[in-house]
Structure formats: structure tokens, C-alpha cells
C-alpha positions in Angstrom: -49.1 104.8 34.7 -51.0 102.8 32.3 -53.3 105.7 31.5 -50.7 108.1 30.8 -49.3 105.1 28.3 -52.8 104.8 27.2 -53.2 108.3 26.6 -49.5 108.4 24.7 -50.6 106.0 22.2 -53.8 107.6 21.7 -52.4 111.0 21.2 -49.7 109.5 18.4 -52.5 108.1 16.2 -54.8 111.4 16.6 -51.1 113.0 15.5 -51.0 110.5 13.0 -54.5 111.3 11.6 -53.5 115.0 11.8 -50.6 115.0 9.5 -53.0 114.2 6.3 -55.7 117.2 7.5 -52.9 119.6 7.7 -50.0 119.6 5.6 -48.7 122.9 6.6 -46.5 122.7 9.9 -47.4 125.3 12.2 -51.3 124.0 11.7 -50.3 120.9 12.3 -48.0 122.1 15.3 -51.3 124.5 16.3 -54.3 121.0 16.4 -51.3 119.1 17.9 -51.3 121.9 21.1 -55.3 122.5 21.2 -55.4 118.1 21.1 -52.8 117.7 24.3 -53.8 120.6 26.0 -57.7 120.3 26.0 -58.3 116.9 25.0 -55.8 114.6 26.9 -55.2 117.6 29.7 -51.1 118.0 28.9 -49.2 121.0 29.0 -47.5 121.6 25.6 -43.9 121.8 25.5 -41.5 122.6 22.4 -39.6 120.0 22.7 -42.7 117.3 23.4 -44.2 118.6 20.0 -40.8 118.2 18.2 -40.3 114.7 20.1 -44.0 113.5 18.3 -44.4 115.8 15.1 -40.3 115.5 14.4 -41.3 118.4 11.6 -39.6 121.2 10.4 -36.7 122.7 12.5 -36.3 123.5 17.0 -37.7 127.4 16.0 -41.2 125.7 14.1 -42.5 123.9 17.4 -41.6 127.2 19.6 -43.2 129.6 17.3 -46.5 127.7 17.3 -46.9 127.1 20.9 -46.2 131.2 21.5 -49.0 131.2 19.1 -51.4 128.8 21.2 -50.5 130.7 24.5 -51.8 134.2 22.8 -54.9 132.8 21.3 -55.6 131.2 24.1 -54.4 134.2 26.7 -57.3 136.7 24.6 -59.9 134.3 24.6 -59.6 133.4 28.6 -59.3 137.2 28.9 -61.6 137.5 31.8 -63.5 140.8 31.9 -65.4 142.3 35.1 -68.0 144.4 33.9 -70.6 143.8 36.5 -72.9 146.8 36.7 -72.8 146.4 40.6 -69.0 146.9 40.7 -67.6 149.8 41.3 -65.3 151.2 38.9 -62.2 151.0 40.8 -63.0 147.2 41.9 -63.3 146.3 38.2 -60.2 148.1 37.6 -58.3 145.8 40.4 -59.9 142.8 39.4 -58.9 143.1 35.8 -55.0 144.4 37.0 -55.1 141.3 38.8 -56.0 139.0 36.1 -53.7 140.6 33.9 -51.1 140.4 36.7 -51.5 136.6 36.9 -51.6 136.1 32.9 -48.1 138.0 33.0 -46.4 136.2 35.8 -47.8 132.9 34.1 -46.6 133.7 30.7 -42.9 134.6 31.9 -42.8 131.1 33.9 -44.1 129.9 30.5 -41.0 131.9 28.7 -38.2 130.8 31.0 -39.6 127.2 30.6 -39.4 127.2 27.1 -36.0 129.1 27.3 -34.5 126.5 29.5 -36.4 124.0 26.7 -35.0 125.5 23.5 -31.7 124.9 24.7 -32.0 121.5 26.3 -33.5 120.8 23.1 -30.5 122.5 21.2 -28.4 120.2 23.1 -29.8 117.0 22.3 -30.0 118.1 19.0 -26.5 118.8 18.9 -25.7 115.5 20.6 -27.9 114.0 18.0 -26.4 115.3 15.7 -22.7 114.0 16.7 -24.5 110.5 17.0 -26.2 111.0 13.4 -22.2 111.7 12.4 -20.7 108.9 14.0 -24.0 106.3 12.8 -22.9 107.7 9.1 -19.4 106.7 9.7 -19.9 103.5 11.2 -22.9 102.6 7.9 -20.0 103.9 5.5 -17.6 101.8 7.4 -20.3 98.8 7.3 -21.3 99.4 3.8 -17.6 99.0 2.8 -17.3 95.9 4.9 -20.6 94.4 3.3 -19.2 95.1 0.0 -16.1 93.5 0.6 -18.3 90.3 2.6 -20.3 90.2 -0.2 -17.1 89.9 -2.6 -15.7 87.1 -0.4 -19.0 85.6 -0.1 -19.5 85.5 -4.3 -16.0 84.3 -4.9 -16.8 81.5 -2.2 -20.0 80.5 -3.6 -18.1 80.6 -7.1 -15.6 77.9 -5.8 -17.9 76.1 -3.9 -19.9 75.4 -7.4 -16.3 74.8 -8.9 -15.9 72.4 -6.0 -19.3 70.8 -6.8 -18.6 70.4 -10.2 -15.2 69.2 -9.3 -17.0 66.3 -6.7 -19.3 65.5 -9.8 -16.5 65.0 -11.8 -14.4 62.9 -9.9 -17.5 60.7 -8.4 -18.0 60.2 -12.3 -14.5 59.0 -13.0 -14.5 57.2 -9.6 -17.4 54.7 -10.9 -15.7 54.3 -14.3 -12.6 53.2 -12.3 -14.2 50.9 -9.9 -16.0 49.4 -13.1 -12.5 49.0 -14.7 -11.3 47.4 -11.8 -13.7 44.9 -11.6 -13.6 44.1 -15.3 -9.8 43.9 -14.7 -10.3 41.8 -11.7 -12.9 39.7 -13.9 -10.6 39.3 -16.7 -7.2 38.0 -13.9 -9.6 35.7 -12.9 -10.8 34.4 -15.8 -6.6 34.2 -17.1 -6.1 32.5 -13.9 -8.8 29.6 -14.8 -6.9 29.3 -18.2 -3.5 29.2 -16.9 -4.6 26.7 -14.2 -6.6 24.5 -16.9 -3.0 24.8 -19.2 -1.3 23.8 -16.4 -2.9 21.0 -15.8 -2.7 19.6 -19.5 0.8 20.2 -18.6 1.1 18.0 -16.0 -0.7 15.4 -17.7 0.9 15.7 -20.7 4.6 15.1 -18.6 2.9 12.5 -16.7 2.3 10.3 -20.0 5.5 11.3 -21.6 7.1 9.8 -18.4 5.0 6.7 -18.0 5.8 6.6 -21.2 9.6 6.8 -21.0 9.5 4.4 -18.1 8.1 1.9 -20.2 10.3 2.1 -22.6 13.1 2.1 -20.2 11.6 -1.0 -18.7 11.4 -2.5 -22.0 15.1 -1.7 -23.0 16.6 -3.1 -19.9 14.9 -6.2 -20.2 16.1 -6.6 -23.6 19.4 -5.5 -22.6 19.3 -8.3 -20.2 18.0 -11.0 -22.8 20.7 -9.2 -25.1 24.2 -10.0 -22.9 23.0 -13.0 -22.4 22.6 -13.8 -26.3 25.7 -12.4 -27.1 27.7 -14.5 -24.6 26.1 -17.5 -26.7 26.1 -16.2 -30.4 29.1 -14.6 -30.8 30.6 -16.4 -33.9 27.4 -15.7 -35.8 28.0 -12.3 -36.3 28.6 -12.5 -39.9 25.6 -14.1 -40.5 23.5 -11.5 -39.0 25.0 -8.8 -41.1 21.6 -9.3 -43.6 19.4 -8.9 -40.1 21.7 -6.2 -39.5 20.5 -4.3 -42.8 17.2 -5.2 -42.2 17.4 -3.8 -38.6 18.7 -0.5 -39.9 15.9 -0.4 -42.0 13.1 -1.4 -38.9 15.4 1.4 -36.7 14.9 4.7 -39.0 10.9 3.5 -39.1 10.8 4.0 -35.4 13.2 6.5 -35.8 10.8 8.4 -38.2 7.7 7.4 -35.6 9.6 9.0 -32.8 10.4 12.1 -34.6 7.1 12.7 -35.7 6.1 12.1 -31.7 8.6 14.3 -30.9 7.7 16.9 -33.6 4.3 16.6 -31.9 5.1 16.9 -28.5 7.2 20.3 -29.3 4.5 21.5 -31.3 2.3 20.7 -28.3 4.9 22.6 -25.6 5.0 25.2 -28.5 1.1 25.9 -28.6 1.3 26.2 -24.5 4.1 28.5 -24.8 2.0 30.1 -27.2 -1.0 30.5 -25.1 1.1 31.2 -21.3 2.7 34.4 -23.7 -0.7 35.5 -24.7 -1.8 35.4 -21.3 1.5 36.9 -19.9 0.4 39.8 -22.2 -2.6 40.0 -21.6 -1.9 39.9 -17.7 0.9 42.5 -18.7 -1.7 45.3 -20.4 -4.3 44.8 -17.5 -1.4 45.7 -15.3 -0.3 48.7 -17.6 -4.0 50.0 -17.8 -4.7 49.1 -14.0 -2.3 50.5 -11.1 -4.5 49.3 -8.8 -4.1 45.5 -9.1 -0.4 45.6 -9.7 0.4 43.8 -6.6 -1.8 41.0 -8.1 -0.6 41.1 -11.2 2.9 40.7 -10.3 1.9 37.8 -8.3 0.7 36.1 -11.2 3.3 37.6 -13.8 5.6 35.4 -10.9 3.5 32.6 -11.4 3.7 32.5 -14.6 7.6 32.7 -15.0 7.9 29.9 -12.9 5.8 28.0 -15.0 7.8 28.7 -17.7 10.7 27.9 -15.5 9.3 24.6 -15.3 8.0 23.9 -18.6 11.5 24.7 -19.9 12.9 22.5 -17.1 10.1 19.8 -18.5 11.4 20.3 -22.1 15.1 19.4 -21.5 13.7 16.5 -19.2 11.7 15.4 -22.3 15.0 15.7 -24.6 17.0 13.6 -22.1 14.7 10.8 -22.5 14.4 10.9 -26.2 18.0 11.0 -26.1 18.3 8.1 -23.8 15.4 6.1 -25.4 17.4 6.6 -28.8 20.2 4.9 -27.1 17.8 1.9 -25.8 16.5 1.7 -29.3 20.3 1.4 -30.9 21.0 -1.0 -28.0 17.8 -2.8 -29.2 18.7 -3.0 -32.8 22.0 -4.4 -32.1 21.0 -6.8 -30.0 18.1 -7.6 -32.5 20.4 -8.3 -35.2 22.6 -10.2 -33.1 19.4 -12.6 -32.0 18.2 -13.2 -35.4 21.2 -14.6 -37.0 21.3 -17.0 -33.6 17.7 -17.9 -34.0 17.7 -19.3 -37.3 21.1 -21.3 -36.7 19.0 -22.8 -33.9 16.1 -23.6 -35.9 18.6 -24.8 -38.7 20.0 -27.1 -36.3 16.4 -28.5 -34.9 15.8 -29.2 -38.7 
């Protein structure tokens, strides 16, 4: 078996080197007989030749291996022309041979009969399979168009897509910059609106230390006072000078604790100033951040109750003016009611 493989390959290359020595097909069907019969001891067949030249049509294969069989059939002719013989031996002998060439050559004829039309059959068959491979490549070839289509709009849209990710990665840092800028900038409101607080505080801690004191103050006078006015009460009309004089002590403090005053709204002012700055500014990082609005709504919160309270701390503070104008007109009367008493006493140690 592995000869006969051996001796298939080496007949396709000598086939193979025969196709450039001879162009035309029946010599090249002609070397291709003479090289399988003599050389690699195979009987020629039309349809082997056409199965390893595949030239020309069924007819060109048939035509040249007729051809082989009569060259080959004169030159074996065998003739007896032994002087020995007699003439009617040779005559047999030769009858014989020719007898034996004849019967030979029929079997040769059916063969290749019974070939040409096995071979017509495959190549019919062959042919309905070359048919059907055409319709199935023109069926693929319109299914690889329309692949390739789908596959060039995909790649289109994938680079869209690409460019799209590039896009949105690019805005996606800008926006996570923002943000932290944002969040930067809350925190650094949030350290000023703490520190304002705190001033806050203090200031309404020495404004009521403050207003304690002078409470303190009045109601000890108040004190000393009823207990003056139970003793001095015919010296009223003396004290009417004091009196003047007193008026004229009462609208100095009364000009002192304006100007306070005037400073202590311009203060609250200045704070209210600064905590709406800040609202604003808290309010356009929330406009130009969705993100943080949660945050910023905390602190927009914060901030209203701080001007809750600061408002609640301003009528607080105007209550105690109020009242420390009262204590300070309770102090003046009682003032002018002392002094006229006090120099009647001294009058009298005199």
C-alpha cells in the first residue's frame, strides 16, 4: 500500500514536470500513458488520465489512449519468420497473435466503454455539484456582503461609542474636579459661618453681662432710691435745679447709649451682611452643583436658623435697651431727688 502511495506521488510530479515539456494535450495525454504504463507498470485508463491531467474535455483522454494502444499494438507486432518454420506454422502463429491482439483490444474497448460513461456520470454529477457550490458561493457572497455591511456599521458605532466614552470620561473628571472645589469652597463657608457664629455668641454674651450689670446696678439704686424718697420728700422743690442738671447728665448717656446701640446694629448689620453673602454663595454652589444639594440644603437650614436666632438676639438686645432706658430714667429721678437731700444734710451739719 505504501508503494502504490509512493508511486501516486511520484507519478503527479513526473505529470507535473510534464505539463511545461508539452503544452499540447494529447502529447501531454500520450508521455502521461507511456510514463504509467512502462515506468510505474499501470494500466492506463481514461478516466485515471482525466482524474490527474484534468485537461481538455472526457473525448481528449480517450482519443489519446486509442492512440497509445495502436502504437503500441504495431510495434509489439510479433512476426514469425523463422527460416525453419514451415509456411503454414508461421501463418498460425501469426493468426494467433493477431487473434490474441483482437480479443485484448475489444476487452480494452468495452473497458473504456463502460469508462466513458462512468466518467460521463461523474461528470454529470459534478457538474450538478459545481451548480449547487455556485448557488450556495452566490448565496454566501450575498451573505458576506451583507456581514460585512453589518460588521462596518458596527465598527462605525463602536468608534462613535469610543469617542462617546472619551467624551464623557472627559466631562466626568471636570465634574468630579467641580465637586471637590464645590465641596472645598462649603467647607471653607462652613469655617466662616462657624467663626461668625461664634463672634456672635460672644458678642450676646457681653451685651448680656453687660445688661445684667446694669440691671444690677439699677436695682440697687432703686433700693437706695425708695428708701430716700420716703425721707426727702418735702425737698422736691429744691431739687428741681438737680433736676435740670440731671436732664442734662441723662441725654449724655443717652447720646453714649445710642452711639453703643448704633454700634451694636451696625455690628448685627455687618454679620447679616456676611451670613447673606455666604447664603449666596452657598446658594450658586448649589445652583451650579446638583450633586451636593442635599448638603447644601443642610447648611442653607443652618443658616436660616441662625438668622432665626440672630433676629431672636436682636429683639432680645432691644428689650434690654428698652428696659435699661427705664433703669436710667428711674436713676435720674431718683438722682435728682438725692441731691437736693444731700446738701440739706450737709446744710444742716454746717
Amino acid at each position: 500500500m505504501d508503494t502504490l502511495e509512493q508511486n501516486e506521488r511520484m507519478l503527479l510530479a513526473d505529470i507535473d514536470a510534464l505539463r511545461n515539456q508539452f503544452p499540447l494535450t494529447q502529447d501531454l495525454y500520450r508521455e502521461v500513458c507511456m510514463a504509467m504504463f512502462f515506468r510505474y507498470g499501470m494500466t492506463p485508463t481514461a478516466n485515471k488520465l482525466y482524474q490527474l491531467v484534468r485537461k481538455g474535455s472526457m473525448s481528449a483522454p480517450a482519443e489519446a489512449l486509442n492512440r497509445f494502444w495502436e502504437n503500441l499494438r504495431d510495434k509489439s507486432r510479433v512476426t514469425v519468420s523463422h527460416p525453419d518454420l514451415p509456411e503454414a506454422l508461421k501463418n498460425a502463429a501469426g493468426d494467433l497473435v493477431a487473434t490474441l491482439w483482437s480479443v485484448a483490444q475489444k476487452a480494452a474497448q468495452e473497458t473504456l466503454a463502460s469508462m466513458k460513461d462512468d466518467a460521463l456520470l461523474q461528470v454529470n454529477q459534478a457538474n450538478d455539484r459545481a451548480k449547487l457550490a455556485v448557488i450556495a458561493h452566490d448565496q454566501a457572497t450575498t451573505t458576506l456582503v451583507g456581514i460585512q455591511e453589518e460588521l462596518r456599521l458596527t465598527r462605525a458605532e463602536c468608534d462613535g461609542l469610543k469617542h462617546e466614552i472619551t467624551a464623557l470620561t472627559s466631562t466626568n473628571s471636570a465634574l468630579e474636579s467641580q465637586l471637590q472645589e464645590s465641596r472645598n469652597e462649603v467647607l471653607v463657608n462652613q469655617a466662616r459661618l462657624d467663626e461668625a457664629r461664634r463672634e456672635l455668641v460672644l458678642e450676646l454674651e457681653k451685651l448680656r453681662a453687660s445688661a445684667k450689670l446694669s440691671e444690677d446696678r439699677l436695682d440697687a439704686g432703686q433700693r437706695r432710691a425708695l428708701l430716700e424718697i420716703d425721707r426727702e420728700r418735702t425737698a422736691n422743690i429744691r431739687l428741681q435745679k438737680a433736676l435740670e442738671s440731671a436732664h442734662v447728665e441723662y441725654k449724655l448717656k443717652v447720646d453714649v447709649h445710642h452711639a453703643e446701640s448704633n454700634e451694636h446694629q451696625s455690628q448685627v448689620a455687618n454679620l447679616r451682611q456676611t451670613i447673606g453673602n455666604l447664603e449666596g454663595a452657598i446658594q450658586a454652589a448649589s445652583e451650579a452643583r446638583e450633586i451636593v444639594n442635599r448638603e447644601l440644603m443642610e447648611l442653607k437650614i443652618q443658616i436660616s436658623n441662625n438668622t432665626h436666632a440672630l433676629a431672636g438676639s436682636a429683639v432680645e438686645r432691644d428689650l434690654l435697651l428698652r428696659k435699661l432706658h427705664e433703669c436710667e430714667l428711674g436713676a435720674a429721678k431718683h438722682a435728682a431727688t438725692i441731691q437736693p437731700a444731700t446738701r440739706a444734710k450737709r446744710r444742716k451739719t454746717e
